[in-house]
C-alpha positions as CSV (number, residue, x, y, z in Angstrom):
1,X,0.0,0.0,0.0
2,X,1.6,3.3,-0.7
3,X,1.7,6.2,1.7
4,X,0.4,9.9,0.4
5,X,3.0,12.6,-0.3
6,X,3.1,15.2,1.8
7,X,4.0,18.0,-0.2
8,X,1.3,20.1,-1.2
9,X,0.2,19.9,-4.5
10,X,2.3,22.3,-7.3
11,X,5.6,21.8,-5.2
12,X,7.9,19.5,-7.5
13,X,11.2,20.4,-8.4
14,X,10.3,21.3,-11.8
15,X,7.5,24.1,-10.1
16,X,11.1,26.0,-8.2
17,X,11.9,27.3,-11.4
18,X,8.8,29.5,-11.8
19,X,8.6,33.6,-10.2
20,X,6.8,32.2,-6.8
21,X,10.3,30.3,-6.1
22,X,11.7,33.4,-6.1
23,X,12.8,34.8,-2.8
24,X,11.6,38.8,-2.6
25,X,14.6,41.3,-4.2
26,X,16.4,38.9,-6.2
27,X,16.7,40.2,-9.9
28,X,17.8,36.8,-11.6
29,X,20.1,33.7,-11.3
30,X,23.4,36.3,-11.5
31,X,22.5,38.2,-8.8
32,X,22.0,35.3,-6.6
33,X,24.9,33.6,-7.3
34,X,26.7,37.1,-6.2
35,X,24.9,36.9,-3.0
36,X,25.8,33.2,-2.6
37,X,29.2,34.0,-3.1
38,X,29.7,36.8,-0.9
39,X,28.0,34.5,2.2
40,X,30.5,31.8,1.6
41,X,33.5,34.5,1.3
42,X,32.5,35.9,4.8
43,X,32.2,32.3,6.4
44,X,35.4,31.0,4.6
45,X,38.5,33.9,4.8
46,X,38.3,37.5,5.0
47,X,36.0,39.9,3.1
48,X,37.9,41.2,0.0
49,X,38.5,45.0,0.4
50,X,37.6,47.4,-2.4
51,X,35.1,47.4,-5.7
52,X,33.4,43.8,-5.8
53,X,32.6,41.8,-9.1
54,X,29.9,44.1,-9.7
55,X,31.4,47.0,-9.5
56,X,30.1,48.7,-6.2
57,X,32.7,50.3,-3.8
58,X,33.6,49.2,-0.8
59,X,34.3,50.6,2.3
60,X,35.8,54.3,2.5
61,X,39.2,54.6,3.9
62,X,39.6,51.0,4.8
63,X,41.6,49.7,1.6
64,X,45.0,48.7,1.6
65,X,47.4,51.8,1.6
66,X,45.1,53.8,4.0
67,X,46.3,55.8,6.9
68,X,44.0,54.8,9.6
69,X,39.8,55.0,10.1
70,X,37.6,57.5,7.7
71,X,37.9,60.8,8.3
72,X,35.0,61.7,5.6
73,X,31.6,63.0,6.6
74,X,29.2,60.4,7.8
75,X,25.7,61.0,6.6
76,X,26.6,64.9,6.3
77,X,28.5,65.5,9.8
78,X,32.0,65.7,10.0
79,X,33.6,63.4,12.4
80,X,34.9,65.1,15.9
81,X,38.1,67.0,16.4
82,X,40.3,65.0,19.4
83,X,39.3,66.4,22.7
84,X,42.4,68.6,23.8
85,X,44.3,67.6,26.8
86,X,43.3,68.4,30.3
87,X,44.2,68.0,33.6
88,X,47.4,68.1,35.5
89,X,51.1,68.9,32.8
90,X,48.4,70.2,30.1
91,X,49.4,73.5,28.3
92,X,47.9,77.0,29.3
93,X,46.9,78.8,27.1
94,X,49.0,82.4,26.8
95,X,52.2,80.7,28.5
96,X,53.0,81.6,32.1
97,X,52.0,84.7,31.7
98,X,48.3,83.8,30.2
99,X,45.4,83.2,32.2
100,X,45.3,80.4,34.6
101,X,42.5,77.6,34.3
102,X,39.3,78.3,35.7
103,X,39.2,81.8,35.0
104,X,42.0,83.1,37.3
105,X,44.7,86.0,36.3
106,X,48.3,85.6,35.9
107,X,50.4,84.6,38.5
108,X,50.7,86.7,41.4
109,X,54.4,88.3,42.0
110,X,55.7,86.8,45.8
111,X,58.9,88.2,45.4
112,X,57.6,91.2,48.1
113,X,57.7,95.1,47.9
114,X,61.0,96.0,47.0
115,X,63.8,96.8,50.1
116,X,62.8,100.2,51.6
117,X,66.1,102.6,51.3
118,X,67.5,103.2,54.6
119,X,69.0,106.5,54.1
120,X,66.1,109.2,52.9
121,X,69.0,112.2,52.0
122,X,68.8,113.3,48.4
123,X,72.2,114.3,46.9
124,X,73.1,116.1,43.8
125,X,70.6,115.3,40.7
126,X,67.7,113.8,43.3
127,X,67.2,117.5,44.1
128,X,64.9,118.9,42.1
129,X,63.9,122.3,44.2
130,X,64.8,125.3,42.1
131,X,66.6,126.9,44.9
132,X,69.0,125.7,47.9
133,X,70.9,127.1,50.7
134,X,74.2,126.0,50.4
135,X,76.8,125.4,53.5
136,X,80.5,124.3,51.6
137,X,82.9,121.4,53.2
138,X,84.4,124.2,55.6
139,X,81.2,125.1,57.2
140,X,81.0,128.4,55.6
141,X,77.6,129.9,54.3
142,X,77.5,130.8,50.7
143,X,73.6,132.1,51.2
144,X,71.0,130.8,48.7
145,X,71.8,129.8,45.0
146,X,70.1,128.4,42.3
147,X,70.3,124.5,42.7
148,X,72.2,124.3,39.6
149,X,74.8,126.3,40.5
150,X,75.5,124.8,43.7
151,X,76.0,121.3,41.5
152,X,77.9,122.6,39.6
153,X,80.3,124.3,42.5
154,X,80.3,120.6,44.1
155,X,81.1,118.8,41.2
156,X,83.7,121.9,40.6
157,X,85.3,120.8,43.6
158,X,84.8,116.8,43.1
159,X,82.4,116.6,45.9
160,X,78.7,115.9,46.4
161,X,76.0,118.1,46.9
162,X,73.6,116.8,50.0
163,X,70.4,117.6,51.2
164,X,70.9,118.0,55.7
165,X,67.5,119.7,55.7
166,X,65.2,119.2,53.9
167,X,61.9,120.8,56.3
168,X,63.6,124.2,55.6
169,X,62.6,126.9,53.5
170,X,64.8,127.0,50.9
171,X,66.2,123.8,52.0
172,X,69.8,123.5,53.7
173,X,72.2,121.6,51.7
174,X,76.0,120.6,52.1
175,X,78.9,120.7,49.7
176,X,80.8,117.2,50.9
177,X,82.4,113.6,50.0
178,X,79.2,111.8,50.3
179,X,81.0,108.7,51.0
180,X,83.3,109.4,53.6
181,X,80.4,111.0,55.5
182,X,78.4,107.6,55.3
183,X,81.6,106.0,56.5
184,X,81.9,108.0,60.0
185,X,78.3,107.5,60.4
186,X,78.8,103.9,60.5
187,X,81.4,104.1,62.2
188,X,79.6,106.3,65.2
189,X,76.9,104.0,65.3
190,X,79.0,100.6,65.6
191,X,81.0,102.7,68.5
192,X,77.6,103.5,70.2
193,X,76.2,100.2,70.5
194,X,79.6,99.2,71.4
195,X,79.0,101.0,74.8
196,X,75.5,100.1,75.2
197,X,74.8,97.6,77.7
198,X,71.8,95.9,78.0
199,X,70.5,95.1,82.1
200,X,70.4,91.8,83.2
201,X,68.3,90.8,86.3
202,X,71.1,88.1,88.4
203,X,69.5,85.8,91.4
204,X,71.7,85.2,94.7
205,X,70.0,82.5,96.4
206,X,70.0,82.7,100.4
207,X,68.5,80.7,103.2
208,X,67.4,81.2,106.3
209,X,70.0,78.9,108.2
210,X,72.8,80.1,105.6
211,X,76.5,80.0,107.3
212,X,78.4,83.3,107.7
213,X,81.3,82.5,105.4
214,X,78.5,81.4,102.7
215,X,77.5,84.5,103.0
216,X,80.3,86.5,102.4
217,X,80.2,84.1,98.8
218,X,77.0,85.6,98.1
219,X,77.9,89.1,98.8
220,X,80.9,88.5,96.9
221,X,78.9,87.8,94.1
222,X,76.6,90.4,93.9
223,X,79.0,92.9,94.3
224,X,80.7,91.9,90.8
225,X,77.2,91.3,89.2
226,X,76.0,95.5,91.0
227,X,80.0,96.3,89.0
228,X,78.9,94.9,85.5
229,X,75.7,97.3,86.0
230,X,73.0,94.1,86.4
231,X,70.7,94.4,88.8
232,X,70.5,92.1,91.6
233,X,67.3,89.9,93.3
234,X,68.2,88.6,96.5
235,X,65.8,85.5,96.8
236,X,65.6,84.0,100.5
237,X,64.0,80.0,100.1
238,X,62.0,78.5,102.5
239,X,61.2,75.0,103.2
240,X,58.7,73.4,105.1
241,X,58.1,74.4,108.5
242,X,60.9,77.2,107.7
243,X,58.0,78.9,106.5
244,X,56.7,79.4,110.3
245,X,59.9,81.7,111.0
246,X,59.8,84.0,107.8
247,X,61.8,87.3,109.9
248,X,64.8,84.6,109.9
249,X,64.4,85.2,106.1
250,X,64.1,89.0,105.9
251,X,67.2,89.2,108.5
252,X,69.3,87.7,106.3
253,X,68.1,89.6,103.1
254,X,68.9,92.5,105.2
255,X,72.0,91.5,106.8
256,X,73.1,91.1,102.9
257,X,72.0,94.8,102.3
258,X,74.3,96.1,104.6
259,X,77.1,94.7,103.0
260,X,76.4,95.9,100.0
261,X,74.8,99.3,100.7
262,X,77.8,101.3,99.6
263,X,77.4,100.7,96.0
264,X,73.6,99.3,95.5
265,X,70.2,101.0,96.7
266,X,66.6,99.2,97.3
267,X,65.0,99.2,94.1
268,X,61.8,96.9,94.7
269,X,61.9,96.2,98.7
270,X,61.1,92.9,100.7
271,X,57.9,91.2,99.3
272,X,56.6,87.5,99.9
273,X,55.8,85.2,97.0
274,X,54.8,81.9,97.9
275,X,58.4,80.3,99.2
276,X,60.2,83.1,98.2
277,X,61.1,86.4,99.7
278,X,63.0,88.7,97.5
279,X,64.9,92.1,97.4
280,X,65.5,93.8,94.2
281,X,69.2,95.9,94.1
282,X,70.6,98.4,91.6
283,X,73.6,100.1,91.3
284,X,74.1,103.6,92.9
């Protein structure tokens, strides 16, 4: 007994030849050979780059011989330029002197005000007062002169012409070697400070049961340190129940005084601070 086909009726091989075997798009056996062929050249190897068997070009910039990706306009819009570089070692803009990111000027100066001048005299062309009274290098008044002519007298006489007053009306000026006059200046003040001294506030340390001969030390002391013109605290200590017998204290402070009364006077007398009971001494 044979079994029915299947198939429904019309589909034989002979009825795939006819237009409804035809797959939608296909314009003849050529062009489906070309698709055929172009499915098994992906599947197989690499697509060939370039104008196919039909003559249609490939893709744009990727042919052998190209530099890198397209760079032509993709449906009418250029491609973007590469974003610039940012952050931390990129370029300002202007140089150092430009404007800083983020909408900041240039970069401020730290180098400071320059050094104010220590010496405020104006000599020779830093006067600029029409007239001047003019005192020459002997101390002699030559009255008042046009400021010119006193220039040119100094520089006549290969000196300098300086400014000493310059409150005055006209101001008082002085024909002089500029130089050596600012050398015996300096000179004056490095002998002054020389002969300053600056006080210093010593401490002789007593106690109430201190020893005759240690006291003698002390006075010894504070007579060189009254000499050198310090001034001189004489600090009694107590301790414990020393504290009960604090006239023991003062007597010796004052027995100390005595000693040294000849050259040193009471400049802060007997006070109490806690333990301590002090004297303050200065020279006559």
């Amino acid at each position: 007994m044979s079994r029915p086909d299947p198939r429904p009726a019309g589909s034989g091989g002979a009825s795939s030849e006819g237009p409804s075997s035809q797959s939608p798009g296909s314009q003849g056996p050529s062009s489906g050979s070309n698709v055929s062929g172009s499915a098994a050249g992906t599947s197989s190897g690499p697509q060939r780059l370039g104008n196919d068997s039909t003559g249609s070009p490939g893709p744009v910039g990727v042919g052998p011989g190209s530099a890198g990706p397209a760079t032509a306009p993709v449906n009418g819009v250029s491609p973007a330029a590469p974003a610039a570089r940012t952050g931390v070692g990129a370029p300002r803009p202007g140089g150092l002197s430009g404007p800083r990111p983020g909408g900041f000027g240039p970069r401020p100066d730290r180098r400071g005000p320059p050094p104010r001048q220590t010496d405020s005299r104006r000599i020779n062309h830093q006067i600029r007062i029409r007239q001047v009274r003019v005192v020459d290098e002997e101390g002699k008044q030559l009255g008042v002169l046009e400021t010119a002519d006193a220039l040119a007298l100094a520089m006549h006489k290969g000196l300098d012409l300086v400014e000493i007053a310059p409150d005055q009306r006209p101001p008082v000026c002085r024909i002089m070697d500029f130089g050596k006059f600012k050398y015996e200046e300096k000179k004056k003040a490095q002998a002054s400070k020389r002969k300053q001294h600056q006080v210093v506030i010593k401490e002789v340390r007593l106690r109430p049961a201190i020893a005759e001969h240690d006291v003698q030390v002390k006075v010894k002391q504070a007579r060189q340190f009254l000499a050198d013109g310090d001034k001189v605290v004489l600090c009694c200590l107590f301790r414990g129940r020393q504290m009960a017998h604090r006239e023991v204290g003062e007597q010796v402070i004052r027995h100390v005084f005595d000693l040294l009364k000849d050259i040193a006077k009471i400049e802060v007398g007997v006070r109490q601070e806690g333990k301590r009971m002090t004297m303050m001494l200065s020279k006559k």
